[in-house]
N, C-alpha and C positions, 0 to 999 in steps of 0.2 A: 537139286540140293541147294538152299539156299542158307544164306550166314547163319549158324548157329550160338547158341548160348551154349557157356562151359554148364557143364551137370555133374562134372563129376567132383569130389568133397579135395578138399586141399591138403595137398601133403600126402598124398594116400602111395603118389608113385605112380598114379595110373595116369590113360592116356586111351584116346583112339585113333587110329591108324588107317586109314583109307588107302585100302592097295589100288595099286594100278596096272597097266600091262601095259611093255614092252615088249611087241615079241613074246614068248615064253615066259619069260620071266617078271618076276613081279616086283614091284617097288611100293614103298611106302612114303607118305607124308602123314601129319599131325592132323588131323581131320579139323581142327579150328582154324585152321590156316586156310581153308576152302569154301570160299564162296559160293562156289555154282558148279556143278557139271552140265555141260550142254555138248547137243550134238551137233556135230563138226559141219559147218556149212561152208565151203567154197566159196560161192555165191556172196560170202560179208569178208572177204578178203580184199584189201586194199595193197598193191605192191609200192613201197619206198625205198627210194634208190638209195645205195651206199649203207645197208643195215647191216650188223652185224650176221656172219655167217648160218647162226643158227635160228636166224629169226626170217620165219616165212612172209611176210610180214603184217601188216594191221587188221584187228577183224574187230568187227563192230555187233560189239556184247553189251547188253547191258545200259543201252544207250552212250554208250563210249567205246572210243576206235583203242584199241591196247594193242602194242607186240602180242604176236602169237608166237611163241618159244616151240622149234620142233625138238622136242625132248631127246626123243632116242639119236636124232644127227648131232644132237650136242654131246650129249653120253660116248657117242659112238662114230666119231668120225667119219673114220680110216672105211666104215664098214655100210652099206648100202641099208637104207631103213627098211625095215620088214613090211608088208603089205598088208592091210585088214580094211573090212567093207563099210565098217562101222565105227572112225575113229573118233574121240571124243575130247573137247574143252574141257583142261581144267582152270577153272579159275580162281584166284588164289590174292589172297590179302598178307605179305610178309613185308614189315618193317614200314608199315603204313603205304607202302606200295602195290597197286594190283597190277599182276601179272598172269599172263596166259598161255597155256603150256598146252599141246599136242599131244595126243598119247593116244595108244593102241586100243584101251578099255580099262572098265573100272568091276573090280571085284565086286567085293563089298568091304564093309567096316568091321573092326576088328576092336576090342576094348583089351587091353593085355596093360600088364606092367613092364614100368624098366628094366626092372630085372628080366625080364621076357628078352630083351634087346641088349647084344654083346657089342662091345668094340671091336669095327673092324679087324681083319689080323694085318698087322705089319706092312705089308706088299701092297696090301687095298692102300692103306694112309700114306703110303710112299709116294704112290704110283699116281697122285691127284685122281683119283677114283671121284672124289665127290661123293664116296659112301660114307657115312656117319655113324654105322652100326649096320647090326644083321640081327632079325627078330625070327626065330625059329619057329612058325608053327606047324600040326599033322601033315606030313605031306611037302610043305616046299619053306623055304627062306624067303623073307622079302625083306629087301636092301632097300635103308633109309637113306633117303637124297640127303644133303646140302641144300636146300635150295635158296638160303643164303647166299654162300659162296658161287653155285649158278646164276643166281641174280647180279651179284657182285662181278664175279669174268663176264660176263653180256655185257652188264649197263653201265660198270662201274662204281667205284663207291660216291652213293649221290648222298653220302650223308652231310648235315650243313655244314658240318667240320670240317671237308675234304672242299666242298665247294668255295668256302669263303672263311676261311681260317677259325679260331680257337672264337669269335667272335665274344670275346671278354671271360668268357670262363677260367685262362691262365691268366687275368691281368697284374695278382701279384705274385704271380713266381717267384720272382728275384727273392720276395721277402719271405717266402716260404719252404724256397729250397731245401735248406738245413733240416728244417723239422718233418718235409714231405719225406727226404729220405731216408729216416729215424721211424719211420710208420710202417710195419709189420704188416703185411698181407697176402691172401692167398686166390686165386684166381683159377675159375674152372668153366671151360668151353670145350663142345667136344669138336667144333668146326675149327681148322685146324688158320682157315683162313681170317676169321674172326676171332679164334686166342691169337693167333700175331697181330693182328693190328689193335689190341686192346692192350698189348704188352707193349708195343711201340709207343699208345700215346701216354701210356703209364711213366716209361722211362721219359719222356719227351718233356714230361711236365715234372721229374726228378722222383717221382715214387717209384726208386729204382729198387727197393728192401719188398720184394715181392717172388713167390712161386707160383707155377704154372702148371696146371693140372688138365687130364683131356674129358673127365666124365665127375660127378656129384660123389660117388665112390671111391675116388683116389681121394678126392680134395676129405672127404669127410674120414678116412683113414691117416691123414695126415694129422688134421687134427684132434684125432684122437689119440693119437702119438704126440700130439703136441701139451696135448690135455695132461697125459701122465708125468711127462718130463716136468710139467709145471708143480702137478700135484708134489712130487717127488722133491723136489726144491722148497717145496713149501712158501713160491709166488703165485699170485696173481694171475691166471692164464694172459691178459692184456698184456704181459710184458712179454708175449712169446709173440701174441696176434691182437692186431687192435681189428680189422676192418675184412670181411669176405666178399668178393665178386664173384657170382655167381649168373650162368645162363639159367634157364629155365629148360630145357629139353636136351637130355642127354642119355646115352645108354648107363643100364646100370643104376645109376640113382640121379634124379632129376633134383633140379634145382628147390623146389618148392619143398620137397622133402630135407633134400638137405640142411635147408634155412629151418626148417622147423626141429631137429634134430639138434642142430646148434643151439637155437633160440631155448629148449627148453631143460638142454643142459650148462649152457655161458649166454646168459643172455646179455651182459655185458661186450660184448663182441657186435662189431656193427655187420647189420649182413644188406648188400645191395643185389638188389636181382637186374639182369638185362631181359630183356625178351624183344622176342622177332612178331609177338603179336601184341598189338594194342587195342585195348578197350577196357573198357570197365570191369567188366566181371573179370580181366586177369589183375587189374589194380585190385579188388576185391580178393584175388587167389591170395595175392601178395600181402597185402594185411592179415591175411585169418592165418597164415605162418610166422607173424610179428615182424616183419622184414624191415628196416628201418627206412629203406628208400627202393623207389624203382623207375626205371627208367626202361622206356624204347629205344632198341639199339641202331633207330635212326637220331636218336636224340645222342648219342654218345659221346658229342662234344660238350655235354654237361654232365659228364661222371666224373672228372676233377675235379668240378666245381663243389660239386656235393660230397664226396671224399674230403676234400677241404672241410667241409661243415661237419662232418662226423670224427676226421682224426684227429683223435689229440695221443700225442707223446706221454707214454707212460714211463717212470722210471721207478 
């Protein structure tokens, strides 16, 4: 399987789903987020001393040496990894980083909507699960990774922000304080590890007048509560909400819907998408929803920046 073009139309909610096996059980990821499947050779493993526990370590794919991630010892500590004859590379492009993950076998692809895929219950999101939803098809569940936040406990956040500061993005703070925190916003990710830290550098640069949401569904139910209260007063929706932060993959309703759902009811509302994939055809997804900005959420040290250039204070 090699990198893929998106196919499918924008805003529809849809999505496909490449399972995987662990053991028994199956998991999902976003099938544009997958590189390659390859079968598992030993033979291109490289070992590096001092790696993090869950990385078996370097295999040479691709004409390049990457961590190899043993998924299910990551998932699964405390518990001895299951045994299969035939395990398989996944290889994976998330947040302009490739990464390669171990795994027991690959189903096949699954084309389903968000609506297909529930929020976790309670216990999972508590318990650092690392599941992001549950997608019910004939026959079994397959539980959608994180593989954000698995990248992020492994590697780190290696975004340029955490690396080497705000790198001029906040450089007028001081003078924007006042009116950043006068600027109305609503925020929706369903990785629980990336709504906090998106909520951290929110407040960090004073855009502290903001709500937090975990799927496109809450956030789009808000404001349409938000919608009526305004109707009802007989304002301006921008004095309730100027500016929407939105993920792009989420149970329930995804980002790209959401933004288009906004856009063609208050188009005056600024909507910014993040996403964990970069390339063209999703800058493309992101336009044909009218989105007013978007960014890779390796780039995230420049969502102030551009926030700044879309908020203005309404009264």
């Amino acid at each position: 399987m090699e990198e893929q073009e998106i196919l499918l139309e924008s805003g529809t909610n849809e999505l496909e789903i490449l399972e995987l096996m662990l053991g028994n059980q199956s998991y999902g990821i976003n099938a544009l987020k997958v590189l390659k499947i390859a079968q598992y050779d030993e033979s291109q493993i490289t070992l590096v001393p001092k790696l993090h526990p869950s990385i078996i370590g370097n295999i040479r794919i691709l004409e390049k040496s990457i961590p190899l991630v043993h998924l299910q010892k990551h998932l699964y500590e405390d518990q001895p990894p299951s045994e299969t004859e035939r395990p398989i590379v996944l290889l994976t492009k998330i947040n302009s980083a490739v990464n390669a993950f171990l795994v027991d076998g690959f189903r096949r692809i699954h084309r389903v909507y968000w609506t297909d895929i529930q929020p976790p219950p309670m216990s999972l999101s508590m318990s650092g699960s690392e599941v992001t939803g549950i997608a019910t098809l004939p026959g079994r569940d397959i539980l959608m990774l994180d593989f954000e936040s698995i990248i992020t406990t492994i590697f780190g956040d290696m975004s340029p922000n955490r690396r080497s500061g705000n790198r001029g993005a906040d450089a007028d703070a001081d003078a924007r304080k006042s009116e950043r925190g006068r600027i109305k916003l609503l925020l929706a990710d369903d990785s629980i590890v990336i709504r906090e830290g998106i909520a951290e550098k929110l407040e960090e640069a004073q855009y502290t007048n903001h709500r937090v949401y975990t799927n496109g569904q809450e956030l789009y139910e808000a404001y349409l509560e938000i919608k009526r209260e305004a109707e009802k007063a007989q304002k301006p929706i921008t004095d309730y909400v100027q500016i929407v932060v939105t993920d792009i993959e989420m149970p329930v309703m995804d980002g790209l819907t959401l933004c288009k759902k906004i856009k063609e009811s208050s188009p005056e509302i600024t909507v910014i998408i993040l996403s964990s994939m970069v390339n063209e055809q999703m800058e493309i997804r992101c336009r044909d929803v009218h989105a007013d900005g978007s960014l890779a959420k390796s780039e995230i040290y420049k969502l102030i920046g551009l926030m700044d250039q879309f908020g203005t204070v309404h009264h």
